[in-house]
C-alpha positions as CSV (number, residue, x, y, z in Angstrom):
1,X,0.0,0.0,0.0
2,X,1.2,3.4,-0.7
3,X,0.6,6.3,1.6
4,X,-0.9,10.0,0.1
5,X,-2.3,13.3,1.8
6,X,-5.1,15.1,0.7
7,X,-5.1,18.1,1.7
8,X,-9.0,19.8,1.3
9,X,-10.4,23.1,0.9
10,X,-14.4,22.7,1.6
11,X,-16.4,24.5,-1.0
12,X,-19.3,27.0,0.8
13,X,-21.9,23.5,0.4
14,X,-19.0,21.6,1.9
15,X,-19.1,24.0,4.8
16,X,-22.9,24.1,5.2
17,X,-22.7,20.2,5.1
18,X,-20.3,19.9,8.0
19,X,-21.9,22.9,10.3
20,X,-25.3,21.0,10.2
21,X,-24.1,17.4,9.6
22,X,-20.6,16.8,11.2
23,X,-21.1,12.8,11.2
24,X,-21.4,13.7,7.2
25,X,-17.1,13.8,8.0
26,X,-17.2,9.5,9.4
27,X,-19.6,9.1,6.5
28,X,-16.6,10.4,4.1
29,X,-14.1,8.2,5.8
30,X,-16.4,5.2,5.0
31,X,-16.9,6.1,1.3
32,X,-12.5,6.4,1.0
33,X,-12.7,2.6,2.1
34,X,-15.2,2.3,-0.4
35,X,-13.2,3.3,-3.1
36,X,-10.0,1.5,-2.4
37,X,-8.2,3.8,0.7
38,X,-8.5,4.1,4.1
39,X,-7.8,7.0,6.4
40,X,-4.9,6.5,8.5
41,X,-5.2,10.0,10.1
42,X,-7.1,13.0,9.9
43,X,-6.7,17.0,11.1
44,X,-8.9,19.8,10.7
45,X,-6.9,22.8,9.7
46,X,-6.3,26.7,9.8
47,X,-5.2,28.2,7.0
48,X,-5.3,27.6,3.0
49,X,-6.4,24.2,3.4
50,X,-9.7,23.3,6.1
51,X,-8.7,19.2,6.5
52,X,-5.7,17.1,6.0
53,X,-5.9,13.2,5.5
54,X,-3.3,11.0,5.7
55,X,-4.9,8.2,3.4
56,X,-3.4,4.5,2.5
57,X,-4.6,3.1,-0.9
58,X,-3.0,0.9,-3.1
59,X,-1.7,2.6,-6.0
60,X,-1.6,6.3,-7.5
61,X,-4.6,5.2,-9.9
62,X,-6.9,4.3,-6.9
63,X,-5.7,8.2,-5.0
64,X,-6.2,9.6,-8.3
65,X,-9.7,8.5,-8.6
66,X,-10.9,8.6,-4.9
67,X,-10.0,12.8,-5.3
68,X,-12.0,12.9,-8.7
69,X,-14.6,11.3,-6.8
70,X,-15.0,13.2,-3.8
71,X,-14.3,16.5,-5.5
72,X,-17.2,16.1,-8.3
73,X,-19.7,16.2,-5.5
74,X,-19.0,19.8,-5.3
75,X,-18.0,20.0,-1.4
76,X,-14.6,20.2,-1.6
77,X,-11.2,20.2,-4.2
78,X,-8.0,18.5,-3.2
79,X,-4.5,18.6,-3.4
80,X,-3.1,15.3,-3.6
81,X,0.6,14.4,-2.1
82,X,2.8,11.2,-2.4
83,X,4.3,10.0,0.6
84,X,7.7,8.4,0.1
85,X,10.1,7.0,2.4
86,X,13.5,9.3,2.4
87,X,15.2,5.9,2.6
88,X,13.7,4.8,-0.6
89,X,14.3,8.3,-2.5
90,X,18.3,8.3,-0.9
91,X,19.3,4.9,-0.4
92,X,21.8,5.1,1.9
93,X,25.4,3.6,0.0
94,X,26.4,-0.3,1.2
95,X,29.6,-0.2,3.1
């Protein structure tokens, strides 16, 4: 499994959803396992971004087409990150 954060900014609907329906959050979680992921972790935020996800799925296909799915419902865009291990990006040299 790889490992990617989505990092969410909630459209005004996305906003109206939560403030009247916060389960409406669990009920996204569920639909991620749904689709192929599962959320490892999960932060509401200050700033640019309202919620960050740390989500395992198996491939950049499946996080690819969990974000077009979620964001087409109009309650929030994503920016998607890959997660890599430094020790797989730098090996570290044999001695």
């Amino acid at each position: 499994m790889m490992t990617f954060i989505f990092l969410a900014t909630l459209s005004p609907q996305g906003l109206q959803t939560l403030r009247f329906t916060p389960e409406r959050l669990l009920e996204v979680n569920r639909e991620v396992e749904d689709l192929g992921g599962r959320v490892l972790h999960q932060w509401a935020l200050l700033g640019y971004y309202d919620f960050m996800s740390v989500i395992e799925a198996p491939d950049e296909r499946v996080a690819a087409a969990m974000a077009m799915e979620l964001s087409a419902r109009g309650s929030a865009t994503f920016d998607t990150l890959t997660v890599m291990d430094p020790d797989e990006v730098f090996p570290q040299p044999a001695e």
